[in-house]
Jmol script that loads the backbone (N, CA, C; Angstrom):
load data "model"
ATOM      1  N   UNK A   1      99.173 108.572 124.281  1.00  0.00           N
ATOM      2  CA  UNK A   1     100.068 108.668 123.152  1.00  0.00           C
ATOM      3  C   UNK A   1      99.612 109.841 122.281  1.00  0.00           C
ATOM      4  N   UNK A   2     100.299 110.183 122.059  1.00  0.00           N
ATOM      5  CA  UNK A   2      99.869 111.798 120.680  1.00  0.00           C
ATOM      6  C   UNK A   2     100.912 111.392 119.418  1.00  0.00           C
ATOM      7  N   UNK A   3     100.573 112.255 118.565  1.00  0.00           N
ATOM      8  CA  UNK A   3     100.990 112.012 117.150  1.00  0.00           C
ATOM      9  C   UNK A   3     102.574 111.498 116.568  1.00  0.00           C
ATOM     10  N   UNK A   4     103.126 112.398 117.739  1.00  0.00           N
ATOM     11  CA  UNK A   4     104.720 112.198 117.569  1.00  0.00           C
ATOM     12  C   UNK A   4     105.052 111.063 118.072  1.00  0.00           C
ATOM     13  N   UNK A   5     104.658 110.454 119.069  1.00  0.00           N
ATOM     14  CA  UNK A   5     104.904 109.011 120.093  1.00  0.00           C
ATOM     15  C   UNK A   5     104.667 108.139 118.793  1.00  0.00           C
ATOM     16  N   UNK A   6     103.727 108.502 118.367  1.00  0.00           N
ATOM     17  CA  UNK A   6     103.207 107.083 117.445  1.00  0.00           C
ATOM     18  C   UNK A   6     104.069 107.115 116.232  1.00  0.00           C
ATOM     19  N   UNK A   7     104.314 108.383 115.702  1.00  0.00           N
ATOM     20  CA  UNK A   7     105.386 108.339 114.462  1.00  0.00           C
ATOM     21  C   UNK A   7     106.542 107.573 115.023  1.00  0.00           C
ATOM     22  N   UNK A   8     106.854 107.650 115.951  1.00  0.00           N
ATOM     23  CA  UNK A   8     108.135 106.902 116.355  1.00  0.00           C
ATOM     24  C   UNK A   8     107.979 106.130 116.854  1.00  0.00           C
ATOM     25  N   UNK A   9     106.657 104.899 117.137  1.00  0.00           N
ATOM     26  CA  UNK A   9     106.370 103.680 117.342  1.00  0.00           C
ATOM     27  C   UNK A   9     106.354 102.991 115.963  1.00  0.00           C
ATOM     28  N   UNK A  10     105.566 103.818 115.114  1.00  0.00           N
ATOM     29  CA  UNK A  10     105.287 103.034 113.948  1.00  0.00           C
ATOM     30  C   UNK A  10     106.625 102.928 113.060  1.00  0.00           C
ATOM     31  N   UNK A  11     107.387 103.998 113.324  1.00  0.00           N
ATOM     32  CA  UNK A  11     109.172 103.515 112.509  1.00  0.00           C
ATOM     33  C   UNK A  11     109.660 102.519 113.234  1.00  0.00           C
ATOM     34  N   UNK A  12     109.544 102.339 114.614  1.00  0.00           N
ATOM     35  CA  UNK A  12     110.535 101.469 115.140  1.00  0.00           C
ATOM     36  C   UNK A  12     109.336  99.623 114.969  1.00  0.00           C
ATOM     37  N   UNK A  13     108.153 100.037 114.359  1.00  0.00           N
ATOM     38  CA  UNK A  13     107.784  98.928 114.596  1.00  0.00           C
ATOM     39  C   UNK A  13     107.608  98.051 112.554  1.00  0.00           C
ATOM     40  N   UNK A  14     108.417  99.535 111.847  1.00  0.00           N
ATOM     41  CA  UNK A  14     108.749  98.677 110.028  1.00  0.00           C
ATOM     42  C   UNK A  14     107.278  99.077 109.825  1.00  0.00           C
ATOM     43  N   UNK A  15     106.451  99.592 109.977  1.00  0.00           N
ATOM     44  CA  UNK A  15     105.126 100.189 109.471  1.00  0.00           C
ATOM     45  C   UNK A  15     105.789 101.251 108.492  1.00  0.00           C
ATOM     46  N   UNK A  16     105.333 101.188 107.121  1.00  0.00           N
ATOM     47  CA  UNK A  16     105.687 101.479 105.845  1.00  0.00           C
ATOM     48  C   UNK A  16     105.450 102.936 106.066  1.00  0.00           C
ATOM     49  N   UNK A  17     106.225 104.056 105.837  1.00  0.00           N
ATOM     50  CA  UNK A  17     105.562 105.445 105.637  1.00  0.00           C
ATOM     51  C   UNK A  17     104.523 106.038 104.890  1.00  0.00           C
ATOM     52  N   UNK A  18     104.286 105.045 103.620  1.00  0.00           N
ATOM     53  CA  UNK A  18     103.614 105.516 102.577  1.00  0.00           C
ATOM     54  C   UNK A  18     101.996 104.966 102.833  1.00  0.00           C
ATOM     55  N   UNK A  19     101.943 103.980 104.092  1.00  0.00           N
ATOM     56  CA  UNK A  19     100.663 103.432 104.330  1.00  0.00           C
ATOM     57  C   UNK A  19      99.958 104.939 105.128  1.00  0.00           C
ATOM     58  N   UNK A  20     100.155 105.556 105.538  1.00  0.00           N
ATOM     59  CA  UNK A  20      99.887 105.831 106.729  1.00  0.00           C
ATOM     60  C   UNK A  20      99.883 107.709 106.683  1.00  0.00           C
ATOM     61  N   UNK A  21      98.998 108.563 106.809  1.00  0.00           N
ATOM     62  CA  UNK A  21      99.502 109.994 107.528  1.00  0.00           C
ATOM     63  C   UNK A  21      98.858 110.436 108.402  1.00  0.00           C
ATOM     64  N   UNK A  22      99.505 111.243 108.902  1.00  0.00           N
ATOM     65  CA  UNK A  22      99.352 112.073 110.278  1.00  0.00           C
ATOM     66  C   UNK A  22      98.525 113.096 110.247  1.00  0.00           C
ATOM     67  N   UNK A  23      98.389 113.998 108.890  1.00  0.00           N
ATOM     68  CA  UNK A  23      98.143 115.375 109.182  1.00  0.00           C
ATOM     69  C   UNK A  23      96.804 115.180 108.558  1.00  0.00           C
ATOM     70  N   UNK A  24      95.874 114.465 108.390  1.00  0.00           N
ATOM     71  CA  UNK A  24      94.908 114.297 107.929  1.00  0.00           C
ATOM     72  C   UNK A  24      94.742 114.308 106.242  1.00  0.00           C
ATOM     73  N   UNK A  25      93.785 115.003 105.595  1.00  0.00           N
ATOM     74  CA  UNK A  25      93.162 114.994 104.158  1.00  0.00           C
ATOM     75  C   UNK A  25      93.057 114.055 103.607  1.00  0.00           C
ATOM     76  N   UNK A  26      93.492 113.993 102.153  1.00  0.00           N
ATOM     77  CA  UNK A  26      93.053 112.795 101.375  1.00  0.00           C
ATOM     78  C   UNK A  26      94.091 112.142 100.467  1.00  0.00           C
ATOM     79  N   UNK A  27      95.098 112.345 101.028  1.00  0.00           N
ATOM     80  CA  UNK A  27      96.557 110.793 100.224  1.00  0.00           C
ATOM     81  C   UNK A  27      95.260 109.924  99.873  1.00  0.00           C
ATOM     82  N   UNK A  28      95.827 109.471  98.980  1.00  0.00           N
ATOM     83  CA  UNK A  28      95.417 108.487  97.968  1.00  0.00           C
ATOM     84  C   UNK A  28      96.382 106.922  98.787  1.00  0.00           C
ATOM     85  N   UNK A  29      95.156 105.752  99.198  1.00  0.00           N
ATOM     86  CA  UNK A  29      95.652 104.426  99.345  1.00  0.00           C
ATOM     87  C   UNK A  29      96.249 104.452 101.012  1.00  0.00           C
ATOM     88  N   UNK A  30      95.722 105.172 101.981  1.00  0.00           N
ATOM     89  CA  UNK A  30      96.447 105.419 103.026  1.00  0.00           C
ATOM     90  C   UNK A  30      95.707 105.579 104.522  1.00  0.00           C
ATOM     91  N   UNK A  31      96.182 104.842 105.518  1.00  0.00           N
ATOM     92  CA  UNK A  31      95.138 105.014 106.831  1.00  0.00           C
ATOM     93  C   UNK A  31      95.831 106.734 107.369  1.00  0.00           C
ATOM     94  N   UNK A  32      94.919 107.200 107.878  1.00  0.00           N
ATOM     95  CA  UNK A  32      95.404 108.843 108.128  1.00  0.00           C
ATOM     96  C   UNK A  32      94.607 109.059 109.660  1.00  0.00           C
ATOM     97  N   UNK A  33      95.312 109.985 109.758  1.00  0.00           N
ATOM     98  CA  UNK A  33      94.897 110.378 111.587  1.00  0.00           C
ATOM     99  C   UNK A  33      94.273 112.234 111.453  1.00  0.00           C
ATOM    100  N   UNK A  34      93.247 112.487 111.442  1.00  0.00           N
ATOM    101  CA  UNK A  34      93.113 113.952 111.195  1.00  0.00           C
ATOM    102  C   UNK A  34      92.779 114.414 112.684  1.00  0.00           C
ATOM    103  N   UNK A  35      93.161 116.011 112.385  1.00  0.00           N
ATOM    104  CA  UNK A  35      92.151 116.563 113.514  1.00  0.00           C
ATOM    105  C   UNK A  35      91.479 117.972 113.100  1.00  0.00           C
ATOM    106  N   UNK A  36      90.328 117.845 113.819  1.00  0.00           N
ATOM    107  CA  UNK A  36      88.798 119.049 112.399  1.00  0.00           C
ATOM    108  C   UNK A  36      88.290 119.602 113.939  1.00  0.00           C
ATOM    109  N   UNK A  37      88.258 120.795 114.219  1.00  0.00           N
ATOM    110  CA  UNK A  37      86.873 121.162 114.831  1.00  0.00           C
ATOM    111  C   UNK A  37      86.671 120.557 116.508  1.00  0.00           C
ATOM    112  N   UNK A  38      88.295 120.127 117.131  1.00  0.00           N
ATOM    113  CA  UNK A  38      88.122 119.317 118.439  1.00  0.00           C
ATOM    114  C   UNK A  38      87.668 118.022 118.272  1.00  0.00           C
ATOM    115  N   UNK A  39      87.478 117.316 117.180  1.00  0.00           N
ATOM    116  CA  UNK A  39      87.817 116.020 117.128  1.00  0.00           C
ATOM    117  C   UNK A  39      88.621 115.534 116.147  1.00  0.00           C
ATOM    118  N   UNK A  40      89.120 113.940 116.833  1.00  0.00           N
ATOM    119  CA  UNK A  40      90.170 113.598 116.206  1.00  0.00           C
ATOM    120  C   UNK A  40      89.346 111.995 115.287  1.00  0.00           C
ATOM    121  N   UNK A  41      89.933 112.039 114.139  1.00  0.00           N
ATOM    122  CA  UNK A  41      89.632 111.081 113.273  1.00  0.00           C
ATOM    123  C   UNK A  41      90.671 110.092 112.582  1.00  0.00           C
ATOM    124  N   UNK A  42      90.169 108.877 112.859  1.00  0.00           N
ATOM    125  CA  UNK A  42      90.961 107.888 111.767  1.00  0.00           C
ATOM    126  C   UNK A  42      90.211 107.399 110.658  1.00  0.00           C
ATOM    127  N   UNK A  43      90.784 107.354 109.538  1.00  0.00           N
ATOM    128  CA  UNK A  43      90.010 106.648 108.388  1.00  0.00           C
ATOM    129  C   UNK A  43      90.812 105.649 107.528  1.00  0.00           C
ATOM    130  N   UNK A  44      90.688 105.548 106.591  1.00  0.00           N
ATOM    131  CA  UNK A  44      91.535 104.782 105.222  1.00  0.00           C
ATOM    132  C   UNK A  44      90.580 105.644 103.892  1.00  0.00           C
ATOM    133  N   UNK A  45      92.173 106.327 103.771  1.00  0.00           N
ATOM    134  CA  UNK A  45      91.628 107.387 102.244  1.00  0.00           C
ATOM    135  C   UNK A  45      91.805 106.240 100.926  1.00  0.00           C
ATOM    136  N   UNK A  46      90.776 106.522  99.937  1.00  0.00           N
ATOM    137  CA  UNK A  46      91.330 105.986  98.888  1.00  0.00           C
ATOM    138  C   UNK A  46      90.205 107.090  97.845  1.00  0.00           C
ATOM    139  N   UNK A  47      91.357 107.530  96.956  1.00  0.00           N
ATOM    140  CA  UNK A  47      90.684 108.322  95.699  1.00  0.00           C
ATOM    141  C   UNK A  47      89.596 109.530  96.178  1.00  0.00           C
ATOM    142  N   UNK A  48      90.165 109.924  97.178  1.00  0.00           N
ATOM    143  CA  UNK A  48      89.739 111.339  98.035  1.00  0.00           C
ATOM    144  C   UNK A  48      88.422 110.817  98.710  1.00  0.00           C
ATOM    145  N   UNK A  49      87.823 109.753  99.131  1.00  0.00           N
ATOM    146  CA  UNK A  49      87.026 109.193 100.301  1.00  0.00           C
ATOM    147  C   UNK A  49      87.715 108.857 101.074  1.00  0.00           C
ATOM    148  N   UNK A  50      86.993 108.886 102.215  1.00  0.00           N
ATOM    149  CA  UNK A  50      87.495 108.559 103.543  1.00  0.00           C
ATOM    150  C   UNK A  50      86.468 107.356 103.847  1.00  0.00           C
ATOM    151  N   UNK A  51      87.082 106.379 104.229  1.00  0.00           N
ATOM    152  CA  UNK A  51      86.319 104.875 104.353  1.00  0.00           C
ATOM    153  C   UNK A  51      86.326 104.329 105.770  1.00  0.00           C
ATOM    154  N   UNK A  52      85.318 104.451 106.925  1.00  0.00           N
ATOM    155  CA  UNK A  52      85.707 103.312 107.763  1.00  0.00           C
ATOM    156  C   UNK A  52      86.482 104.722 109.261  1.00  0.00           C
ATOM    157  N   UNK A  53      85.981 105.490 108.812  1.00  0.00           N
ATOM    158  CA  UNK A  53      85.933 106.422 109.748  1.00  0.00           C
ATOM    159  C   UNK A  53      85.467 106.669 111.081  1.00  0.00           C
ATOM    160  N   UNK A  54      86.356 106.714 111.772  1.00  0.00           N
ATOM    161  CA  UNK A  54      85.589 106.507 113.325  1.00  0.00           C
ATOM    162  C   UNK A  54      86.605 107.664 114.124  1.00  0.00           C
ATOM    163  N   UNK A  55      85.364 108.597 114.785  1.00  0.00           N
ATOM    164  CA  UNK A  55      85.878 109.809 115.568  1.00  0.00           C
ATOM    165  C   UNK A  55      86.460 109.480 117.210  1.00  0.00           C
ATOM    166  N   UNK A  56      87.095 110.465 117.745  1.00  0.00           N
ATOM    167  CA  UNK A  56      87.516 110.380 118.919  1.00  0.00           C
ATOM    168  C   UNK A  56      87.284 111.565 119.260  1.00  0.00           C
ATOM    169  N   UNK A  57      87.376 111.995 120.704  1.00  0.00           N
ATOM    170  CA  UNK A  57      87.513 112.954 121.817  1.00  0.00           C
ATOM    171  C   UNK A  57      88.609 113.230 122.069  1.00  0.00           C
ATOM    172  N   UNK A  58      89.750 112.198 122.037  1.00  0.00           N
ATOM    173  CA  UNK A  58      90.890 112.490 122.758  1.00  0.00           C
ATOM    174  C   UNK A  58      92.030 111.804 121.295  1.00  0.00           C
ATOM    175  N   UNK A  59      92.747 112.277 121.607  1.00  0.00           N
ATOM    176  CA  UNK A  59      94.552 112.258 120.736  1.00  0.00           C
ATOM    177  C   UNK A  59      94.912 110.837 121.135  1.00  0.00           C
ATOM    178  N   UNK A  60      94.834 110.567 122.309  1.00  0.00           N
ATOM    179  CA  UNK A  60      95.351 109.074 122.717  1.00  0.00           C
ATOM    180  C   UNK A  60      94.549 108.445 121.929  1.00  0.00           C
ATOM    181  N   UNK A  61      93.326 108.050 122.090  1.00  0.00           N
ATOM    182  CA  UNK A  61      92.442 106.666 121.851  1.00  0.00           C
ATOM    183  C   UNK A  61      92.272 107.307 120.046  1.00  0.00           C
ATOM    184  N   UNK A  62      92.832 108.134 119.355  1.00  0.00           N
ATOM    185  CA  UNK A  62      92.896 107.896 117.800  1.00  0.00           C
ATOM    186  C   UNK A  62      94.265 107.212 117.933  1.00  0.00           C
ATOM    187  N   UNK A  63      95.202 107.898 118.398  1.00  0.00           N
ATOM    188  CA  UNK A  63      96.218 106.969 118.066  1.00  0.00           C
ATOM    189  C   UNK A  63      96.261 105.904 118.582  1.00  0.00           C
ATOM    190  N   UNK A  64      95.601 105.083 119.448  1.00  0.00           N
ATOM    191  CA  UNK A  64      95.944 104.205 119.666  1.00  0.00           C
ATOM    192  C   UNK A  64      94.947 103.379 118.609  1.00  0.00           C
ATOM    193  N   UNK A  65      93.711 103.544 118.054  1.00  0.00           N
ATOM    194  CA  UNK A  65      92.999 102.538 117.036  1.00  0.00           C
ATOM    195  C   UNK A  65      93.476 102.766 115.811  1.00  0.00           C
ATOM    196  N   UNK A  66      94.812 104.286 115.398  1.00  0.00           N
ATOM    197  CA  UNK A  66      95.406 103.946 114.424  1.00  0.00           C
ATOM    198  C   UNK A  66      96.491 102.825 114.480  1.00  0.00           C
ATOM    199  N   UNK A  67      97.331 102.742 115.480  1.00  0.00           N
ATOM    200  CA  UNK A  67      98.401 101.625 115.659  1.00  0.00           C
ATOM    201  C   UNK A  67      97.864 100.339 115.243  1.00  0.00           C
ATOM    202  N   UNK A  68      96.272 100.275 115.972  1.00  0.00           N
ATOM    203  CA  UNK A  68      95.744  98.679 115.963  1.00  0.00           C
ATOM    204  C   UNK A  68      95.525  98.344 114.632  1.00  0.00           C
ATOM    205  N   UNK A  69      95.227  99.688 113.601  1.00  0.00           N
ATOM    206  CA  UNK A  69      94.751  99.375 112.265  1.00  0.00           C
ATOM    207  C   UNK A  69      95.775  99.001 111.606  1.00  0.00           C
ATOM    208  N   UNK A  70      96.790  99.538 111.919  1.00  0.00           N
ATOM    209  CA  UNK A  70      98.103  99.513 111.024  1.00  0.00           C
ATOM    210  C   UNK A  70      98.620  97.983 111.787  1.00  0.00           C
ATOM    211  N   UNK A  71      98.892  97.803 112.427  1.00  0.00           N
ATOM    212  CA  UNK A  71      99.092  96.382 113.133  1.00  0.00           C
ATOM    213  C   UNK A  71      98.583  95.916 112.221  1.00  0.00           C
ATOM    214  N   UNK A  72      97.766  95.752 112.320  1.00  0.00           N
ATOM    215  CA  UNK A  72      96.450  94.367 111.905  1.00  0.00           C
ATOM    216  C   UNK A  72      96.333  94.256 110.434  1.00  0.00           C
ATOM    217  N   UNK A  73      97.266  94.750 109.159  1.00  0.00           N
ATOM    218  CA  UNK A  73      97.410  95.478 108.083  1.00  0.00           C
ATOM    219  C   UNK A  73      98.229  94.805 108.035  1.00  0.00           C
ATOM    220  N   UNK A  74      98.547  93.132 107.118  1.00  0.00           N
ATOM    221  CA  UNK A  74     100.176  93.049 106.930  1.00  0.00           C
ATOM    222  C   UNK A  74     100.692  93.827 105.605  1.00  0.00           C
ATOM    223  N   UNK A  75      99.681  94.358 104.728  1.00  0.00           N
ATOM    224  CA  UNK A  75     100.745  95.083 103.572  1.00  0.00           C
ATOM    225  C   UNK A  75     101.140  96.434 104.168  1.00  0.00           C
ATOM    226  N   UNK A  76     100.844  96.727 105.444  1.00  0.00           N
ATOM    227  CA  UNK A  76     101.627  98.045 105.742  1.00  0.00           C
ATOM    228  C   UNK A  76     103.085  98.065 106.391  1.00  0.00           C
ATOM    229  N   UNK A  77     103.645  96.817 106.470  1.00  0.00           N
ATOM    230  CA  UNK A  77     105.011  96.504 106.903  1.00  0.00           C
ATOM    231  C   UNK A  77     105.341  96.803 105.901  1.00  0.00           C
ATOM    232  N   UNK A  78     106.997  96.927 106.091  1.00  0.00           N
ATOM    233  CA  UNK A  78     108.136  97.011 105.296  1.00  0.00           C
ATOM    234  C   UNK A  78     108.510  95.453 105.013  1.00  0.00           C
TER     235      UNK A  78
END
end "model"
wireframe off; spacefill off
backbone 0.3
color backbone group
């Protein structure tokens, strides 16, 4: 899965837009998917920290432990 697959899993699955970004940095209150330097990162930003950060090698296996985070998140539904 890569970035775009998952944007259009997570609309069709009512995962809130405002929980969540793609392009990395630091949104305020939000799980985010970055990519730095050939690796790819998921975290949960809040107040420009990144919390709970865990790297990847590959585009698939971030997006796929972002889906699980956001899953597993009921205030990130609609």
């Amino acid at each position: 899965m890569n970035k775009t697959e998952l944007a259009k899993m997570l609309e069709s699955e009512g995962i809130r837009r405002d929980a969540y970004d793609l392009d990395g940095g630091c949104p305020d209150e939000r799980y985010c998917l970055g990519y730095s330097g050939g690796v790819w990162s998921v975290y949960y930003s809040e107040r420009g920290l990144q919390s709970g950060k865990r790297e990847f090698a590959a585009e698939d296996d971030a997006c796929e432990y972002l889906l699980k985070m956001l899953r597993s998140d009921p205030s990130a539904r609609s």
